[in-house]
C-alpha positions as CSV (number, residue, x, y, z in Angstrom):
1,X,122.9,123.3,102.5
2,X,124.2,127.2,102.7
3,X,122.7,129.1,105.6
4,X,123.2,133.2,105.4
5,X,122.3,135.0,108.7
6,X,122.2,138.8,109.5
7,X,125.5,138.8,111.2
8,X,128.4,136.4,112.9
9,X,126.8,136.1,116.3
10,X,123.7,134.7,115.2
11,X,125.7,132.8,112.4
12,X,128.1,131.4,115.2
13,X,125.1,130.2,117.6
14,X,123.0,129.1,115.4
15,X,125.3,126.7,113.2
16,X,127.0,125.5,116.7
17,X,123.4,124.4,117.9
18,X,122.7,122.4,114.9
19,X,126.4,120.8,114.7
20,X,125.6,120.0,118.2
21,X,122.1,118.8,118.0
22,X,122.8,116.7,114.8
23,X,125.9,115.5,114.8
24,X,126.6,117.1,111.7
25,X,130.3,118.9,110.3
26,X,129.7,122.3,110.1
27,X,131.8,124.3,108.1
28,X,132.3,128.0,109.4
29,X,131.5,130.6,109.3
30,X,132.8,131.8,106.2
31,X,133.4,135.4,105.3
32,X,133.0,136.8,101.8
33,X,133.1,140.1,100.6
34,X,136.6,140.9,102.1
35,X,140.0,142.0,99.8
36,X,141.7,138.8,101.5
37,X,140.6,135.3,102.0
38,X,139.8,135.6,105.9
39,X,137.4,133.9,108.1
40,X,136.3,132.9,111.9
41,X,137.2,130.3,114.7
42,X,135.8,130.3,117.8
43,X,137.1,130.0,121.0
44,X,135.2,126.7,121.5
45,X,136.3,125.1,118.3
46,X,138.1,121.8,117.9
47,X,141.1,120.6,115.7
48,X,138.9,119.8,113.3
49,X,137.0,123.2,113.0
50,X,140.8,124.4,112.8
51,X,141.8,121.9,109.7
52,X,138.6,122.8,108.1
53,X,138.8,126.4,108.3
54,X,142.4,126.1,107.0
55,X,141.4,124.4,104.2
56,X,138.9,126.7,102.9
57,X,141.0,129.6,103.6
58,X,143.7,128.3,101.5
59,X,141.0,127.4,98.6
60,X,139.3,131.0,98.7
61,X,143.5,132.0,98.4
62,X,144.0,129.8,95.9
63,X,141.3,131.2,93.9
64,X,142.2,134.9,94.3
65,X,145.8,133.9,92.6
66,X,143.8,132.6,89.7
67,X,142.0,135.5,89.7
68,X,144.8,138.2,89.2
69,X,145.0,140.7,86.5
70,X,148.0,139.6,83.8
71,X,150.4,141.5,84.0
72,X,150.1,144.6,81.3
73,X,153.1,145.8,78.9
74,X,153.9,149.2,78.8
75,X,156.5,150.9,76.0
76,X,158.7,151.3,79.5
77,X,159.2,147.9,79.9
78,X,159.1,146.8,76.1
79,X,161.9,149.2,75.8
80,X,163.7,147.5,78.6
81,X,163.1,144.3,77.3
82,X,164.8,145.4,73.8
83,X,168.0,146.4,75.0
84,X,171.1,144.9,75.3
């Protein structure tokens, strides 16, 4: 299930409580919208809310590679590429 909430303090309490109260893994929060793959730990979070944040933070990186514009040729570097 994917929960959205208003802002990162209500997102932070709320999915803490229901890790907590259901002995669930709970996965964030997660921050979209940024330029960079960045998100959240809290200062109450285990090794395992570490590892998992790590690992999503490196797919949401690895994704933004794949996602880069190809390179474009200009006659500058044609031109470069043509001499000897």
């Amino acid at each position: 299930n994917v929960c959205i909430f208003p802002d990162l303090n209500t997102g932070n309490n709320t999915y803490k409580a229901v890790q907590q109260a259901s002995g669930c893994i709970a996965m964030g929060p997660i921050m979209q919208g940024l330029k960079k793959p960045v998100n959240d730990l809290s200062r109450g979070c285990t090794i395992d809310d570490i590892v998992n944040t790590v690992v999503i933070t490196c797919i949401q990186a690895a994704g933004d590679v794949n996602k880069q514009k190809p390179a474009t040729a200009t006659p500058q570097k044609l031109e470069a590429l043509t001499e000897e």
